[in-house]
C-alpha positions in Angstrom: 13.0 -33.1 -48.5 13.8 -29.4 -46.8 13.4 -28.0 -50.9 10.3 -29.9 -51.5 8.5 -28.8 -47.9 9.3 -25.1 -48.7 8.2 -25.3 -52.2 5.0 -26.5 -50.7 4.8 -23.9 -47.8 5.3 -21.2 -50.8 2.6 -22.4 -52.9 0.4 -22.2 -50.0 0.9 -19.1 -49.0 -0.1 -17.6 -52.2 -3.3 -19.7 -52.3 -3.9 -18.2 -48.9 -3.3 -14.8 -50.2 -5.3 -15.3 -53.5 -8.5 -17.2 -51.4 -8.9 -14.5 -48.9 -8.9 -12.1 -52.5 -11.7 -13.9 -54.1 -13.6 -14.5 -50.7 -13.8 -11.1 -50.2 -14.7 -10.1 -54.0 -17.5 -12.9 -53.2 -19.2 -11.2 -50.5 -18.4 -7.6 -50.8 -18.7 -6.8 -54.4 -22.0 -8.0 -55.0 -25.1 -5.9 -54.9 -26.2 -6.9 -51.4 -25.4 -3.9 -49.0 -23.7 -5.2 -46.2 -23.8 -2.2 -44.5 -28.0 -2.6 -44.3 -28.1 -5.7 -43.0 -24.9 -5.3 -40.2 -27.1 -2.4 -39.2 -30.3 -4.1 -38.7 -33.9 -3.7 -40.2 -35.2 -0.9 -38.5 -32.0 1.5 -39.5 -32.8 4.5 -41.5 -30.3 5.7 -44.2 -28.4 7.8 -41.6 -27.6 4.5 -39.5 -26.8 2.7 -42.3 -24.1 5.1 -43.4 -22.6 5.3 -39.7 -22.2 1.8 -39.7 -20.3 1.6 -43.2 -18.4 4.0 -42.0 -17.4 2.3 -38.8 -17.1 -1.3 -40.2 -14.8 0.6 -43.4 -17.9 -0.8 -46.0 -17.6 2.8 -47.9 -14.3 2.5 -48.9 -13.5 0.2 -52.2 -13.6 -3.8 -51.9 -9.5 -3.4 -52.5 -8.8 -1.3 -49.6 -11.1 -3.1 -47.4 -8.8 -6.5 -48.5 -5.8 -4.4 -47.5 -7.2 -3.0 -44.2 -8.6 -6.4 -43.6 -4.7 -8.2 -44.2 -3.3 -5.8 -42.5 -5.5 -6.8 -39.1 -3.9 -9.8 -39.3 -0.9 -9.3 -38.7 -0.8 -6.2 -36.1 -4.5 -6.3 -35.1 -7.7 -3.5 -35.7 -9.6 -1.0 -33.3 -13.5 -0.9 -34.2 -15.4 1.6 -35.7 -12.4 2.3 -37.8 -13.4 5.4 -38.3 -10.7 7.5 -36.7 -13.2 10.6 -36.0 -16.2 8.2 -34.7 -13.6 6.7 -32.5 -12.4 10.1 -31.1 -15.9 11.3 -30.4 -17.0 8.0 -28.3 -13.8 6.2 -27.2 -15.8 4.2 -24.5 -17.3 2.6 -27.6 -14.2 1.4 -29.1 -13.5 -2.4 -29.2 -10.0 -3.5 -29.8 -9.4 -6.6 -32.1 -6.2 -8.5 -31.5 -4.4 -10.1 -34.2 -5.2 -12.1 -36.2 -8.0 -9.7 -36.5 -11.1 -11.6 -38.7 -13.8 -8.8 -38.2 -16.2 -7.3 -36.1 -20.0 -8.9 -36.1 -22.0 -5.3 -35.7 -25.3 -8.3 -35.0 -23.7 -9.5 -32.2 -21.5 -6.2 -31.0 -18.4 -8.5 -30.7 -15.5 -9.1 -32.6 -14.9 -12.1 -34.8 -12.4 -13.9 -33.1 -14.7 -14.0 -30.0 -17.4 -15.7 -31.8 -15.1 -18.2 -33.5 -12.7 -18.6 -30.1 -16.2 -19.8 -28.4 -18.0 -22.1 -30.5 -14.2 -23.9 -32.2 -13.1 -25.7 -28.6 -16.8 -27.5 -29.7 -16.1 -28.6 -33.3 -12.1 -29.5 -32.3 -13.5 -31.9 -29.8 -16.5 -33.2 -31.5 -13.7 -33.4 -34.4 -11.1 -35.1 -32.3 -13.1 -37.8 -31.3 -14.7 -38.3 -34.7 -11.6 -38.4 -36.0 -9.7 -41.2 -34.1 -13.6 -43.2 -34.5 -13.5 -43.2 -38.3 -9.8 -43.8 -38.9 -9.1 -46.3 -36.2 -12.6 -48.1 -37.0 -12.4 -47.7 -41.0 -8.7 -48.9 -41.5 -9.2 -51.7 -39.4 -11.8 -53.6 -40.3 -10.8 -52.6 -44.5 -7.6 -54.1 -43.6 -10.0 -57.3 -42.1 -12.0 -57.0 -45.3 -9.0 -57.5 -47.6 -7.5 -60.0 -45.7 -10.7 -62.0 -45.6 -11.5 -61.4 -49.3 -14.2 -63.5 -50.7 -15.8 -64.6 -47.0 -18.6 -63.8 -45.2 -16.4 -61.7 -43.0 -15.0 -59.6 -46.5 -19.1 -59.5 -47.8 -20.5 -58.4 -43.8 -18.1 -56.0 -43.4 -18.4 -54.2 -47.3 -22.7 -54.6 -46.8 -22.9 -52.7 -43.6 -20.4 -50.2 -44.6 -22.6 -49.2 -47.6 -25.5 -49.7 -45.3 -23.9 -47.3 -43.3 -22.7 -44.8 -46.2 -27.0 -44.4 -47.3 -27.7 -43.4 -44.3 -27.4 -39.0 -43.8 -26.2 -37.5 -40.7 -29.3 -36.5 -39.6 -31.2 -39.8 -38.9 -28.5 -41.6 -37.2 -27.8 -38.5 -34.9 -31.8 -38.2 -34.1 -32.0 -42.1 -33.8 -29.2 -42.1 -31.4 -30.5 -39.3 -29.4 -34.0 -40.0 -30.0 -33.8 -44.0 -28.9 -30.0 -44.1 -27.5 -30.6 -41.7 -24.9 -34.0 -40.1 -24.3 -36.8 -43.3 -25.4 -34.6 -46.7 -23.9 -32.2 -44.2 -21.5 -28.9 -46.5 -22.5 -26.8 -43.6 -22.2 -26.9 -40.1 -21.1 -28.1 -37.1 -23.3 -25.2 -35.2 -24.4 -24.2 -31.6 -23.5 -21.1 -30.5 -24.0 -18.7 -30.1 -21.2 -14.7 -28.7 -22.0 -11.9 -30.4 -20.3 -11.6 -27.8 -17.5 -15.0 -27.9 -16.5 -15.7 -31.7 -16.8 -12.2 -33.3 -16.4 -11.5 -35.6 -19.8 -13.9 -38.3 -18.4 -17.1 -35.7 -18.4 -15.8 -34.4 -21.8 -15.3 -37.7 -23.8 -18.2 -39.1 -22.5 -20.5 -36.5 -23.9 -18.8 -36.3 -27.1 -20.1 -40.6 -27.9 -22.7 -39.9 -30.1 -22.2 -36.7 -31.8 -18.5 -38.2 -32.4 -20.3 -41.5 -33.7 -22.9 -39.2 -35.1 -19.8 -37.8 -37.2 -18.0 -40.4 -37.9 -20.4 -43.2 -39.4 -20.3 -41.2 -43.1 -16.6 -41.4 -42.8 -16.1 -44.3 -41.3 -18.3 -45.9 -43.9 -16.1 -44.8 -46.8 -12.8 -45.6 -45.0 -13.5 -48.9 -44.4 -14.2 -49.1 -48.4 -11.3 -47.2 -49.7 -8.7 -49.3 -46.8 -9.8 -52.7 -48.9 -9.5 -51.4 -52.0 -6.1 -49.8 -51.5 -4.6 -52.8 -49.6 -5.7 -55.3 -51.9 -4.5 -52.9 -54.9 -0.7 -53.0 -52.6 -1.0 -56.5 -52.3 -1.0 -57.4 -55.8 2.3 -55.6 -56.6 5.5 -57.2 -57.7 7.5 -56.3 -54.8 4.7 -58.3 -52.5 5.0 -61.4 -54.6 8.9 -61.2 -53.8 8.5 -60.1 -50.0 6.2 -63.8 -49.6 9.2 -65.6 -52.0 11.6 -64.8 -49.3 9.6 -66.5 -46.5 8.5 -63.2 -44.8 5.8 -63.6 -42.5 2.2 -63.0 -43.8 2.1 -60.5 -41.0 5.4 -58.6 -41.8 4.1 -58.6 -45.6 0.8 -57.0 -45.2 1.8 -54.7 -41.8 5.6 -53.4 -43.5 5.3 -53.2 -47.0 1.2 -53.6 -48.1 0.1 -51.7 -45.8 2.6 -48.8 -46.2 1.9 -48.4 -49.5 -1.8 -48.4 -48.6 -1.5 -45.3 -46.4 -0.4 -43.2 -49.1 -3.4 -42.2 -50.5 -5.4 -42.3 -47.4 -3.1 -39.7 -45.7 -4.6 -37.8 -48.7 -8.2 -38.1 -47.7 -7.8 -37.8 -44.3 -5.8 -34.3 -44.6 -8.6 -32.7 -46.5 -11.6 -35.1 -44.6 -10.0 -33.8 -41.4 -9.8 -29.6 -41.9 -13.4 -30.0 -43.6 -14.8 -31.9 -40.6 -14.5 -28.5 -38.2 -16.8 -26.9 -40.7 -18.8 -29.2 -41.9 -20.5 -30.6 -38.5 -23.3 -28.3 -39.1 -25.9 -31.1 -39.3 -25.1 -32.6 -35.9 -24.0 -29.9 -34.0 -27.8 -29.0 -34.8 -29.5 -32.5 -33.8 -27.3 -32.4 -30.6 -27.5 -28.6 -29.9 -23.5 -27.8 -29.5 -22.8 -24.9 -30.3 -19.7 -25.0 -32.4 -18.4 -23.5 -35.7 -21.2 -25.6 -37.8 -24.0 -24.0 -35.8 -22.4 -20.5 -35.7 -22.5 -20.4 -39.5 -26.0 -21.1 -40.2 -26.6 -18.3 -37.5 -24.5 -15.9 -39.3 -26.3 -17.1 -42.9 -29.8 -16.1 -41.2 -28.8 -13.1 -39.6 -26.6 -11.9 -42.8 -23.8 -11.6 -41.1 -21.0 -11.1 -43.1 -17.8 -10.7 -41.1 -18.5 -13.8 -39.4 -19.3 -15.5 -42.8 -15.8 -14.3 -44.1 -14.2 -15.1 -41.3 -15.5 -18.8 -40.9 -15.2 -19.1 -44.3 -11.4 -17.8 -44.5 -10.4 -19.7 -41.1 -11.5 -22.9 -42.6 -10.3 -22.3 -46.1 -7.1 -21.7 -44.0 -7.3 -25.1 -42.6 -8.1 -27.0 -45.8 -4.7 -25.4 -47.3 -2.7 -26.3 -44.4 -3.9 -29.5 -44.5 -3.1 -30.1 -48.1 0.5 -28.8 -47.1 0.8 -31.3 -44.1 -0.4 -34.3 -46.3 2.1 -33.4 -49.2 5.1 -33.6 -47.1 3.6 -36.8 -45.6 3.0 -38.2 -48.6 6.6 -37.0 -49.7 8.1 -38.8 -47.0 5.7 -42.0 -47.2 6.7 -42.2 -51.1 9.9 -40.5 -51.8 9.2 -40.5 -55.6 7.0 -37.7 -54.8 9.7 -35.3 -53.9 11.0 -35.0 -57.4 7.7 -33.6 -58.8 
């Protein structure tokens, strides 16, 4: 098990490596001129050229990779110009590591932006999370138990009903009727755990978190059937009902077990993408998180925030993937030998 988690760990280190590579070949070796648009519209060519200088956009997309790794680990001091730094040192912004950048937009580094707006997505994340799983896994379990009833064909209906519907509308009909037209519960605005207490905080994450959640939820509740019943069917349940084991020990200790192995899968990858992908009702609900920070950054054109959203939550994804495997590994120990 300790060979096959640092086999894993190793693999995903090098996709780290190689992702932040092509991410910043992606944005930085194009035509656009990043140094024009950090600068602003109104810059003349002077401007521009101070501000490659000080963001390190006139040096060669390989060395601003290095510098940029390098910022990672023991941190960067912005402009990076040594001289420009020397003449104005009142101007100079220290970037702790893990430095991801410094937004020349906003005049503030990277990891300020992101440190803001991601205690928003975590806990609109959090909740959706523990919605769609708890919620989707139990009534798919109920659905394959109950296959071939009203119960199995209700369940199934509204969770396709559910799946058709986007993001949007069910965010703006909660809001819209939910909250502001019948007043059943309060409008939400976001409220951290320190400010609110957890009861303040949870109860203004509801509906974004259902908001969230429904898509999910929707497909869980579909993929949970179709895996149990797939479990149920196998050889080994036939024999586990031939020894007189409870229907309840059958389908809880060795169906359902079986079950969980792929959906430990999705849920790895479903849960690092949900922190970026939010966009849609972080927008109907106004909160501020990483989704709405990234459409920001996309209309302003700015790239160190784009890179660094993009390479924070690529980061995730991976780490996810390396979490799941060594689940999986140790749900199904055959996977240990591949």
């Amino acid at each position: 098990m300790l060979a096959f988690a640092v086999r894993r760990v190793f693999v995903g280190v090098l996709m780290l490596i190689t992702m932040s590579l092509v991410v910043f070949v992606l944005f930085f070796a194009g035509p656009v001129d990043a140094a024009k648009y950090a600068c602003g519209q109104k810059c003349n060519d002077a401007a521009v050229a101070a501000t490659a200088k000080s963001l390190g956009y006139d040096q060669p997309v390989y060395e601003q990779w290095s510098s940029f790794m390098a910022g990672l680990v023991k941190g960067r001091e912005y402009p990076l110009d040594p001289e420009m730094r020397e003449k104005a040192p009142e101007s100079v912004t220290n970037c702790e590591a893990p430095c991801l950048g410094y937004s020349k937009v906003d005049e503030m580094t990277v990891n300020k932006e992101i440190k803001d707006a991601i205690p928003i997505s975590v806990s609109l994340g959090i909740f959706a999370i523990i919605v769609w799983l708890t919620v989707g896994i139990l009534f798919g379990v109920l659905a394959a138990v109950t296959k071939g009833t009203i119960i199995d064909r209700g369940i199934v209906g509204f969770s396709l009903l559910l799946y058709a519907f986007p993001t949007f509308f069910i965010g703006t009909l909660l809001l819209e009727f939910v909250s502001i037209e019948w007043g059943w519960y309060p409008i939400p605005e976001y409220v951290s755990i320190a400010d609110g207490g957890i009861g303040r905080w949870a109860v203004n994450l509801v509906l974004p978190g259902i908001t969230l959640a429904v898509f999910y939820m929707a497909a869980y509740v579909r993929m949970s059937r179709a895996f149990v019943l797939e479990s149920m069917s196998e050889d080994y349940i036939r024999t586990a009902r031939a020894k007189g084991l409870k229907a309840r020990t059958v389908l809880f200790k060795h169906g359902l077990r079986a079950a969980l192995t792929p959906l430990v899968s999705m849920a790895g990858l479903d849960i690092a993408g949900v922190l970026g992908g939010a966009i849609i009702t972080e927008s109907v609900f106004n909160y501020y998180g990483l989704g709405k920070l990234a459409v920001a950054a996309s209309d302003n054109y700015d790239l160190p925030i784009l890179v660094g959203l993009v390479l924070m939550l690529g980061a995730l994804v991976i780490v996810a993937n390396i979490i799941v495997d060594i689940l999986y590994a140790y749900i199904d120990p055959r996977v240990r030998v591949s």
